[in-house]
C-alpha positions in Angstrom: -58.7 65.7 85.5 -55.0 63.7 86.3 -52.4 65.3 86.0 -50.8 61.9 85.4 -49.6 61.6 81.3 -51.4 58.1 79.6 -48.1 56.3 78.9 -47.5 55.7 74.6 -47.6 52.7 73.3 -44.6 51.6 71.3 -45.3 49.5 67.9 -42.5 47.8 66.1 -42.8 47.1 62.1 -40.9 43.3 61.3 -38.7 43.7 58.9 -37.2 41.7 56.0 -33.9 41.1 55.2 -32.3 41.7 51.6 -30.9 37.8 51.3 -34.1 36.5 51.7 -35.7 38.1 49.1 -32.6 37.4 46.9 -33.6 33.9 47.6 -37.5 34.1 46.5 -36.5 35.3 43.6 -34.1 32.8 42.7 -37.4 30.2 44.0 -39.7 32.0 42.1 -37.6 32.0 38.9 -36.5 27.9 38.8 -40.2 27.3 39.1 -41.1 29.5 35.9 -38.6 28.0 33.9 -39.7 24.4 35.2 -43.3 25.4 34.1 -41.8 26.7 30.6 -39.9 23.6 29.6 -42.8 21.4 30.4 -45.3 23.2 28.4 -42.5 22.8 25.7 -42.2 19.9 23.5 -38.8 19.9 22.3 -38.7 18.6 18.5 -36.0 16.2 17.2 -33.8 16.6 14.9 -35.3 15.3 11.0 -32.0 13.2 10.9 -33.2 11.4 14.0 -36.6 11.3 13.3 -36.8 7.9 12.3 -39.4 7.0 9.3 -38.6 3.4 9.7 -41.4 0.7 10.6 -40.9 -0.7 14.4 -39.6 -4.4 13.2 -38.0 -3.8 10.1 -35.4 -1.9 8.2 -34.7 -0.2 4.8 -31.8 -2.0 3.5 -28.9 0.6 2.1 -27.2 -0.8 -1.0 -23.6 -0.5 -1.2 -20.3 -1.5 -3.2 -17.7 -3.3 -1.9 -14.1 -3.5 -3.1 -12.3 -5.3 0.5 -9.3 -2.2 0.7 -7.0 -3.6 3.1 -3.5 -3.6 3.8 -1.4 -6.8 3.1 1.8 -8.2 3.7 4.1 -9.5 1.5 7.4 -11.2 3.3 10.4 -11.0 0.6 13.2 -13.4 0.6 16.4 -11.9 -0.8 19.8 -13.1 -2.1 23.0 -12.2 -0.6 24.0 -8.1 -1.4 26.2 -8.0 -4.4 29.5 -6.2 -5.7 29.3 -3.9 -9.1 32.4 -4.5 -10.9 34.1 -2.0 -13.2 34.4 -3.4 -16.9 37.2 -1.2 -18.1 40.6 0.2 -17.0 40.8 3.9 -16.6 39.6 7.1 -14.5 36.4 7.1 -12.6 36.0 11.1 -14.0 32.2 11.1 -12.6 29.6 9.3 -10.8 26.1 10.0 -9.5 26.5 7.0 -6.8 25.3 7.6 -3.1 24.0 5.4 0.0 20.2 4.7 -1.1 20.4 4.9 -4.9 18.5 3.5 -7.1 20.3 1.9 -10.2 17.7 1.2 -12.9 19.4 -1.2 -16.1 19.5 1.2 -19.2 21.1 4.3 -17.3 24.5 5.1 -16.7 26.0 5.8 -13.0 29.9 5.9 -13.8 31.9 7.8 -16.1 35.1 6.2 -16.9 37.9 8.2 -18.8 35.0 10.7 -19.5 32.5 8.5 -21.1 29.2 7.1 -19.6 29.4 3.6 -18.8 26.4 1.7 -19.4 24.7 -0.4 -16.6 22.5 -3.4 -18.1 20.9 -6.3 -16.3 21.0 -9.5 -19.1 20.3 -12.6 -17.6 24.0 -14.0 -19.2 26.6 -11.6 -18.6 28.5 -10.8 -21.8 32.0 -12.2 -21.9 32.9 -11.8 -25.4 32.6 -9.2 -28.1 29.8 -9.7 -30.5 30.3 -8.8 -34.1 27.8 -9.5 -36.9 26.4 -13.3 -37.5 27.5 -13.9 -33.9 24.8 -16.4 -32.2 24.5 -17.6 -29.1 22.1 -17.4 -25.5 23.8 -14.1 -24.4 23.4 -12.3 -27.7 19.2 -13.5 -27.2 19.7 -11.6 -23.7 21.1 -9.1 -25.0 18.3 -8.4 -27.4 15.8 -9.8 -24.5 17.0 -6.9 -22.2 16.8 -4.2 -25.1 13.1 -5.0 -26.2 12.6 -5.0 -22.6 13.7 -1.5 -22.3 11.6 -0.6 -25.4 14.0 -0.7 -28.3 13.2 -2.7 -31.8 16.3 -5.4 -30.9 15.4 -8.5 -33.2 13.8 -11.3 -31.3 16.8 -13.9 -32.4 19.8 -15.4 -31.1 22.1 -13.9 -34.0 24.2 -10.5 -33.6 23.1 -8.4 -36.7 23.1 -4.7 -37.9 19.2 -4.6 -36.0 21.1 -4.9 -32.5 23.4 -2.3 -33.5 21.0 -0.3 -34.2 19.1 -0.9 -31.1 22.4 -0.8 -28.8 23.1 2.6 -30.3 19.9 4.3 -29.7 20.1 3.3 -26.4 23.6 3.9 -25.6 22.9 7.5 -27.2 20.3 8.7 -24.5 22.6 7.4 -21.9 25.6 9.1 -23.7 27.8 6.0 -23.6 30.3 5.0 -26.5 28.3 3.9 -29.9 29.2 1.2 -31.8 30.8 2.2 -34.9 33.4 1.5 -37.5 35.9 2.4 -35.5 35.7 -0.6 -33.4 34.9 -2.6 -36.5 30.9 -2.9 -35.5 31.6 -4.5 -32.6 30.2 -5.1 -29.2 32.8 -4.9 -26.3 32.1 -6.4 -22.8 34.2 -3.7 -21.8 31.3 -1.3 -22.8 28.8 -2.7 -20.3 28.5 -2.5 -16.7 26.4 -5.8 -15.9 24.5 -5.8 -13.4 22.0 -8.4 -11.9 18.9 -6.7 -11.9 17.1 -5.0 -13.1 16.4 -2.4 -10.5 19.0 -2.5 -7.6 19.9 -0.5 -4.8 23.4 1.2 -4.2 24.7 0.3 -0.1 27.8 1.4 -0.4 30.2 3.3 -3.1 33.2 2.0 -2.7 35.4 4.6 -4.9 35.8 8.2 -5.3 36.0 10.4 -8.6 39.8 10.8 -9.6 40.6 6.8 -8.5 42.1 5.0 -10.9 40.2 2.2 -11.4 40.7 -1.3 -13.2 38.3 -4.2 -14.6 37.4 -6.4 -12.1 37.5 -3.7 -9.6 34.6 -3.4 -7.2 33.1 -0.2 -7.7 29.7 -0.3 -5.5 28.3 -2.7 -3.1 24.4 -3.3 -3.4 21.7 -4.3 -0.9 20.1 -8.1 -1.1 17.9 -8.9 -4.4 14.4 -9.5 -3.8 13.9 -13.0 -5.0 10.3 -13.9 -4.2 7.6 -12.4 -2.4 5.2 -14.7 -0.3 1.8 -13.2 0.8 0.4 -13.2 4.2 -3.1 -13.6 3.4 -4.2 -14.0 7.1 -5.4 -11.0 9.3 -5.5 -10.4 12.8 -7.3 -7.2 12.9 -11.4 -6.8 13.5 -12.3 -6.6 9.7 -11.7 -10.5 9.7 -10.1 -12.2 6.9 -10.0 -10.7 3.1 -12.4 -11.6 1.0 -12.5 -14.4 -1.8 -11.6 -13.0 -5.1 -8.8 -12.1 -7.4 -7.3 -8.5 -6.0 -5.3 -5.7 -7.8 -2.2 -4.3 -5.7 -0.8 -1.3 -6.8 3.2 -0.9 -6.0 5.6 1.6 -7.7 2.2 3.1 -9.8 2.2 -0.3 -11.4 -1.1 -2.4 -11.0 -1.0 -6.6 -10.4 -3.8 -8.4 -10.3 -3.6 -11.6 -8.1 -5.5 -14.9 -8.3 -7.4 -16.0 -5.2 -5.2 -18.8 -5.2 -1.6 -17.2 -5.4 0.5 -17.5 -2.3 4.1 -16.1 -3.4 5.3 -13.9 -6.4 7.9 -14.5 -8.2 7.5 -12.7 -11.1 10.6 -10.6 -12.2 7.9 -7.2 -13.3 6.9 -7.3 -9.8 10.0 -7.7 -7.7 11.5 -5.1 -9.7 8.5 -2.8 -8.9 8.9 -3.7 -5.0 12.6 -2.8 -5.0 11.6 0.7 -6.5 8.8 1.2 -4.5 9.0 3.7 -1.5 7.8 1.2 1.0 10.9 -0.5 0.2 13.3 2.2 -0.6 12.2 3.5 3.1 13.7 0.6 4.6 17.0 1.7 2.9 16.6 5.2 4.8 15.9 4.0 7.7 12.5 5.9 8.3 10.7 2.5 7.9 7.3 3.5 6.0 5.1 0.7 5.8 7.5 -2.0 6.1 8.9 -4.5 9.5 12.0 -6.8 9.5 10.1 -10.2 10.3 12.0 -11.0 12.9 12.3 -7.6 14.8 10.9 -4.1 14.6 12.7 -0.4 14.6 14.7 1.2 11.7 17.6 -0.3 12.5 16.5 -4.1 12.6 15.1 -3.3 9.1 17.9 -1.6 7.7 20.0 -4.9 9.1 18.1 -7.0 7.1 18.3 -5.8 4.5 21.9 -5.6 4.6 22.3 -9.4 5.2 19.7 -10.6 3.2 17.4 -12.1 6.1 13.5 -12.0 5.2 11.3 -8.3 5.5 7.7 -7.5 5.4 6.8 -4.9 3.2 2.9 -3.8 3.6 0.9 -2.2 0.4 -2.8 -2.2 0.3 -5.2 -4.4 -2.1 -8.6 -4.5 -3.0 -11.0 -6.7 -5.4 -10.3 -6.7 -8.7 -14.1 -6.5 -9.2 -16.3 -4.5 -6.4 -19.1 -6.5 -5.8 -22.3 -4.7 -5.0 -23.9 -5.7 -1.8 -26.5 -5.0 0.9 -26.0 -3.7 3.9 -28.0 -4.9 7.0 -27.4 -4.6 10.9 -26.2 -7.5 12.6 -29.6 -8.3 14.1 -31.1 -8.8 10.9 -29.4 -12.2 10.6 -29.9 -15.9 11.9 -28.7 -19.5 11.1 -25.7 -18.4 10.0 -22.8 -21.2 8.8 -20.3 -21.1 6.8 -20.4 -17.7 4.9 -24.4 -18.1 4.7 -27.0 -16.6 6.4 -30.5 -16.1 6.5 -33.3 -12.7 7.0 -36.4 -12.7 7.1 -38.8 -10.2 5.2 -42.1 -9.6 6.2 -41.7 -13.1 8.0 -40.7 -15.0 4.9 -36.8 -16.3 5.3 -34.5 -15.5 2.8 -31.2 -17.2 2.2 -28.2 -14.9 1.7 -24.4 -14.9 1.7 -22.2 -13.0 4.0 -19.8 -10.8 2.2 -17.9 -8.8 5.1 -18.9 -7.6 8.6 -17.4 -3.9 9.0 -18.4 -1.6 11.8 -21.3 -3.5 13.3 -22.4 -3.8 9.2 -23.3 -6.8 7.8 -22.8 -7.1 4.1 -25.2 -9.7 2.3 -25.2 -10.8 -1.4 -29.1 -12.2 -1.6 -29.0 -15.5 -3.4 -31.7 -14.0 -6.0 -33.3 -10.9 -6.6 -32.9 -7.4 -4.1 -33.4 -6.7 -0.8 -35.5 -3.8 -0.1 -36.6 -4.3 3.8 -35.5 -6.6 6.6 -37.4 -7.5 9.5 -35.0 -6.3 12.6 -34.3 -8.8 14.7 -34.7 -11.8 12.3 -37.6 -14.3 12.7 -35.7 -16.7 14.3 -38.2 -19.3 14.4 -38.4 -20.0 10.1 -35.2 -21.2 8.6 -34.1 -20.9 4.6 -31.9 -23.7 4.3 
């Protein structure tokens, strides 16, 4: 037997390391979740699950009233001066930058008594006593009814204008008329003014001044003497529709004729002078209005001070919504001059274009409803 040892044999075990693992995981885990999402079907939403026949389209009914802005670009008069009718001392006024001075309402106090303000288209420039006749006594009684008091609808100064004059000059607490200045009327008792809705500029005296007829009390801004309309529009809606249209200014509704270009009359001047479009100008903030020929509050505010033209934008609609369909686009051919045609089911239809909103088309068919289109149009048929 050997005395010599059998050398050992050494054995060494591989060994992993911890990233790598780490990283068949990660392996192993994409491909589950790969495996999952395909055995998956994913369901769509009912909103987009579209119940619609491939080639054509339920058509949507709709109403449509055209609400859009619109321009109207007022000319106005030169600004004016107030004058004081009486002698005396100005004891209390309500006057400021921006005012509004409505006819019927009283702004001065002269000698502590109200002085009435009163647009009449003939200034008064003599008293009126009983049996007087003449055109300013009919606008005198003119501006009263207008106001809503029972003056007589004559030319001839009677106990029914006192009577009218008094109740008015009673609410604004201005002198009456009375025996004791024999039933008469006294310019002196008026401050005319010639408008009826103006704004004050500038006040020109202080409470305590003596004051004297004649003398300039207030300086207004410009009177709005017409308004023209700007009927064309530059924006992606395209131009309004045909049709008269209701425009609301002051919370007083106009209706306008489809073939009305300016305004002129006095109801609705008067409402665009008291309107806060307008009255913004005044302030300077510039709300829905533009001087024509420059923009920024202080252009506007200049313009208005020296009577050069002004934009003022309110918004209209049709006077009588007409109810329409509503198709894409694509559901139209062989369309000219407002008309169009769609086909349904492959039969053309003729029909007339109302609007185009939004990639909308708004169709008026020329009889009966539409209750499908065929999407795109059969271009090959034609309706007219």
């Amino acid at each position: 037997m050997s005395n010599h040892t059998r050398p050992r044999i050494m054995r060494h075990t591989p060994r992993i390391s911890m990233s790598v693992i780490v990283l068949l995981c990660a392996v192993m885990l994409a491909i589950g979740m790969g495996l999952a999402l395909l055995l998956i079907r994913p369901v769509p939403p009912s909103d987009l699950d579209s119940k619609t026949t491939a080639g054509t389209m339920t058509v949507e009914d709709g109403v449509f009233d055209d609400r859009r802005a619109v321009t109207f670009r007022l000319a106005q008069s030169d600004a004016s001066t107030l004058q004081m009718p009486q002698d005396g001392t100005l004891t209390s006024s309500t006057c400021t930058a921006g005012a509004a001075l409505q006819s019927g309402t009283s702004m001065f106090s002269i000698n502590d008594h109200a002085v009435l303000s009163l647009h009449t288209s003939i200034p008064l420039y003599r008293p009126l006593a009983i049996g007087t006749q003449g055109n300013d006594v009919r606008s005198l009684h003119d501006a009263l009814r207008d106001l809503g008091y029972a003056a007589p609808d004559t030319d001839t100064f009677s106990s029914d204008s006192i009577a009218a004059f008094n109740a008015l000059a009673e609410k604004t607490g201005a002198p009456l008329i009375t025996a004791d200045n024999g039933w008469n009327l006294d310019p002196a008792q008026i401050l005319w003014q010639p408008a009826k809705a103006m704004t004050i500029r500038q006040c020109s005296v202080r409470v305590g001044t003596q004051v004297h007829a004649g003398d300039g009390i207030a300086q207004t801004a410009p009177i709005i003497t017409n308004a023209i309309i700007i009927r064309t529009s530059e924006n992606a809606d395209g131009q309004p529709a045909a049709g008269k249209r209701t425009v609301t200014v002051a919370d007083k509704t106009f209706e306008i004729d489809d073939d009305v270009t300016q305004m002129n009359d006095p109801a609705f001047l008067n409402a665009i002078a008291a309107s806060h479009e307008y009255q913004s100008m005044l302030s300077g903030s510039g709300s829905g209005v533009s001087a024509s020929s420059s923009s920024g509050a202080s252009s506007q505010q200049s313009a208005v001070a020296d009577g050069s033209p002004v934009d003022v934008i309110y918004q209209w609609s049709l006077a009588e919504p007409r109810a329409v369909s509503i198709i894409p686009p694509s559901a139209l051919t062989d369309v000219s001059s407002g008309k169009g045609c769609v086909t349904v089911d492959g039969e053309p239809q003729q029909v007339t274009i109302v609007a185009s909103q939004l990639g909308r088309s708004m169709v008026s068919p020329q009889s009966g409803t539409l209750e499908h289109v065929d999407v795109p149009a059969d271009k090959t048929v034609s309706c007219r």
